[in-house]
N, C-alpha and C positions, 0 to 999 in steps of 0.2 A: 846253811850258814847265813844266808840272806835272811831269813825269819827272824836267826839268833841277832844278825848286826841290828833290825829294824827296831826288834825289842829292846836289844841294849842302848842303842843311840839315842832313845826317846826320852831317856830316865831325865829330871833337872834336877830333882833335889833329893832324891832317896832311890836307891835302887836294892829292891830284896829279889834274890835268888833262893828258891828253894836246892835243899841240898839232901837228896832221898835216899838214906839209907834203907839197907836191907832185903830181903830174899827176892831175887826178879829186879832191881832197881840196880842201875847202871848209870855212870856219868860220861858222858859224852869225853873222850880225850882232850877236845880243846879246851872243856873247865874243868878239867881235874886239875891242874894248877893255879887256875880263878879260885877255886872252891877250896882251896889248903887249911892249913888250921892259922892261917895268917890272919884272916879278917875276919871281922867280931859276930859272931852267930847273935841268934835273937836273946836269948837270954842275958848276954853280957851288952847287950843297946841301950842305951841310956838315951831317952827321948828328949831330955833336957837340954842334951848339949849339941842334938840338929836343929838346925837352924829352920824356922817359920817359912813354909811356902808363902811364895806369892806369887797369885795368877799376872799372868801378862796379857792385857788387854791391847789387839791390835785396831787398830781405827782399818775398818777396811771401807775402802771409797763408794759411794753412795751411789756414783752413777757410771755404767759401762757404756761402751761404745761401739759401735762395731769396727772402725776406723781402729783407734788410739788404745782396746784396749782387745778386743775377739782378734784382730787378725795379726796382733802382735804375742798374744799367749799362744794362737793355733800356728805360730813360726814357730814360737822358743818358748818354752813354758818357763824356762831358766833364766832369760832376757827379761822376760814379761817381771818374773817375780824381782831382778835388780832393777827393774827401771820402775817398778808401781810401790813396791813393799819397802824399797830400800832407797828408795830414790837418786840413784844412778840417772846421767844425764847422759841422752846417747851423742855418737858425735854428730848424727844426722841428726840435730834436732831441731831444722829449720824442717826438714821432710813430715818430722811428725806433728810438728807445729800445723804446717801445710793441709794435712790429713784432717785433724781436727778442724780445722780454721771449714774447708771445705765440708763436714760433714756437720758442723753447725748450721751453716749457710744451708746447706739440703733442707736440714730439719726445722728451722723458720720459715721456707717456703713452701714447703708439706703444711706445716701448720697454717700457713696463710690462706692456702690456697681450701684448705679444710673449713678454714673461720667462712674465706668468702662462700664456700659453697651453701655451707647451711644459711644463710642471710638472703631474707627474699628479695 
């Protein structure tokens, strides 16, 4: 039932079910009522009157962190995707402010300390 919810959930703008008549070919009981003579087989689809896909392009963010963005998706992969994808604001957001604020500071002074070394 998990495979069937994963396939059916995905569908956005057209969803086809095939429906297998004949010798050896069996419908699962939960779509034998999905599959009724209610809803319109391929022959009676008229292509006209569905409506045009359109892809949804998401901007996904350019630069991770291990701070502000790995050790928040390796807590809540659910947290991570309302606070980055959907931009939800936590209530701790002076902590992850904090996080960031300190792991930029790292990474200027890693870079610093990298410039000075190679300089004779």
């Amino acid at each position: 039932m998990r495979m069937y919810y994963v396939a059916l959930s995905r569908a956005e703008n057209l969803l086809v079910l095939a429906h297998f008549k004949g010798r050896g070919q069996r419908i699962n009981d939960a779509f034998r009522e999905l599959l009724n003579d209610t809803i319109p087989r391929i022959p009676q689809l008229k292509l006209s009157q569905i409506a045009p896909a359109t892809a949804a392009h998401e901007a996904q963010p350019k630069a991770y962190s291990y701070t502000a963005d790995y050790l928040l998706y390796h807590r809540c992969p659910r947290q991570y995707m309302l606070f980055r994808k959907y931009g939800f604001v936590p209530s701790r957001g002076t902590v992850m402010l904090f996080g960031s604020l300190v792991h930029r500071t790292l990474e200027d002074l890693h870079h610093l300390l990298i410039s000075q070394r190679s300089q004779p």
